[in-house]
C-alpha positions, 0 to 999 in steps of 0.5 A: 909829937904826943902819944895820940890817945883812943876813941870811942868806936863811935870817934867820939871821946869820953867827953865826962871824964873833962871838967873843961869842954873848950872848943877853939872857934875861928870864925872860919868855914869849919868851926861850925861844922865842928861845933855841930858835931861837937855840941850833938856829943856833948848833949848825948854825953849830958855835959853841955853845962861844962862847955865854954867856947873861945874865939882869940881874937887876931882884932884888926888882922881879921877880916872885918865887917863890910857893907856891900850893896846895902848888905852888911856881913858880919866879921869873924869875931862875929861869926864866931860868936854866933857859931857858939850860939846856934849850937846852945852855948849860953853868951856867956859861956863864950869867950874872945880873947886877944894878947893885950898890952899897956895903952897910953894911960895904962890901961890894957890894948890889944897887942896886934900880931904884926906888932909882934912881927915888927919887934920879933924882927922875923915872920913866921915860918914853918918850922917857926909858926910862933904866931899860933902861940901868940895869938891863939893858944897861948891866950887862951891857955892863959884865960884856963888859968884862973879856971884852972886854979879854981877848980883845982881847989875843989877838986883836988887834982889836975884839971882835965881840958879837952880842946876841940878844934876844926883842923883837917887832912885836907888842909896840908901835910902837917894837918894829916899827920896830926892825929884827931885824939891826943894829948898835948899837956900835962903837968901838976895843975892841968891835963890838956887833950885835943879831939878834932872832931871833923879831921876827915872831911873833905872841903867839898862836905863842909861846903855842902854843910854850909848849904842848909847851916843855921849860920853864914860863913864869912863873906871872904869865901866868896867873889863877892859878899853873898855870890854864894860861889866859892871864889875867893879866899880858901881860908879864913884867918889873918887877912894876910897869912904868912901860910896862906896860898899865893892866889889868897895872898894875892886876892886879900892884898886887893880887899884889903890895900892899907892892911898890905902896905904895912905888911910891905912897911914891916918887910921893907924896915926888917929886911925879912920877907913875907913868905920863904919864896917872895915878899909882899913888896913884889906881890903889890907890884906884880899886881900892879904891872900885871894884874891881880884876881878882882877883889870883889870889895874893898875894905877900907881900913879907916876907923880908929882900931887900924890907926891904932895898929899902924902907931904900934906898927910903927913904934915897935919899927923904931927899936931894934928887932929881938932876932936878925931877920932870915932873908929868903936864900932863893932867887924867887918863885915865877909869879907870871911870865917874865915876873918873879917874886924876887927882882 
């Protein structure tokens, strides 16, 4: 792991030593506490104009839009966006950004992540997340490029970039290990630091923030869109994420049924499963015979983008995987009595 570097006493960076102030949007529950608390010490700093946010964008993986009693919720992306905007970022100073690939006619789609799945021939794991990569830091770093080669050109030396982020301890054990000041990148182009501004807070403290926040934050928090309880998915990535807890996956497989089936398409096809202990084949069918959370809402997943995503799914199933798949080697977790994750 790279040496963690010093904070101010106050545990704030000296944001004016960075050419590039880069904060890493989600559109979860914490980007927009960590972009209060980043943007307040960006404009005591007087760096605010050196700010361009970033949200990589997972498009069709994410939790979308929905309408629910007449209401609509905005999407992830879109929620990204407005965390960006209620804490000063010009629009244009933020930036979605997704891997693309080469459509029909030649021209740049997105490249989903499952897709990636489908080819790769394995999920992510652990001590294997390339999924961050892919999605998310990869494309972003390759966004810096052009900035990159500029401003190297003016100021005629590395680039210095600090990525802030909205990791927390409370999130797991790599997350508590990470330190909240560091430097993850350096060569003769670019010098990459990280800050995670909001490293310590507890779940319960970002919960109250969001209680008087000038923003919302995603409706797949709660039982219902708008209930304002708390109850549902405890994180807010891929819909269906290989690192999300069981009652997550389970609660996402109910609002998001087609999404599911693929997920169940590439396992069945690949041979991998879903997570080390269980697959999302047994999942469905342990929702089926022995009941699964209430999802609340249901999206429906029948626009273009997901009949886009299943042609690609499908296409890159045809071809031989880049890696055999790694079978999970246990016999399975105990989901309920009498049910288990492997039959």
């Amino acid at each position: 792991m790279p040496a963690p570097l010093a904070l101010a006493p106050n545990g704030v960076p000296d944001l004016t030593t960075y050419d590039v102030l880069a904060p890493q949007l989600s559109g979860g529950k914490d980007s927009a506490p960590m972009m209060a608390e980043f943007m307040t010490a960006a404009r005591a700093a007087g760096v605010t104009d050196r700010v361009i946010s970033y949200h990589s964008s997972l498009t069709v993986l994410e939790w979308p839009e929905i309408v629910f009693e007449g209401i609509r919720y905005p999407s992830v992306s879109e929620l990204a966006a407005l965390q960006s905007a209620a804490f000063g970022v010009p629009p244009d100073r933020h930036v979605e950004v997704t891997r693309t690939m080469p459509g029909p006619d030649g021209s740049p789609i997105p490249r989903s992540l499952l897709t990636e799945i489908a080819a790769y021939g394995r999920f992510p794991r652990m001590g294997s997340p390339y999924c961050r990569k892919f999605a998310k830091e990869g494309v972003v770093s390759m966004h810096w490029t052009p900035i990159v080669h500029r401003l190297g050109r003016e100021l005629g030396r590395p680039v210095r970039i600090l990525k802030i982020m909205g990791l927390r301890s409370a999130e797991g054990p790599d997350r508590r290990k990470r330190p909240p000041y560091q430097r993850v990148l350096t060569n003769s182009a670019r010098v990459v630091d990280e800050w995670l501004p909001i490293k310590d807070w507890s779940t319960d403290a970002v919960k109250e923030w969001h209680t008087s926040a000038p923003v919302p934050y995603c409706w797949t928090y709660d039982s219902v869109p708008g209930a304002g309880d708390w109850l549902g998915t405890s994180r807010c990535s891929c819909s269906l994420c290989v690192f999300a807890s069981k009652p997550d996956v389970l609660l996402a497989l109910g609002r998001r049924p087609r999404l599911a089936a693929l997920y169940a398409e590439v396992e069945q096809v690949r041979g991998d499963s879903f997570c080390a202990d269980w697959r999302i084949t047994d999942l469905l069918r342990h929702a089926e015979s022995c009941g699964a959370p209430d999802p609340g809402v249901v999206c429906p997943d029948d626009g273009p983008e997901f009949t886009a995503l299943e042609d690609q799914v499908r296409a890159a199933l045809k071809k031989e995987p880049r890696k055999e798949p790694e079978l999970a080697r246990g016999s399975g977790r105990a989901l309920c009595d009498g049910c288990t994750a492997h039959s």
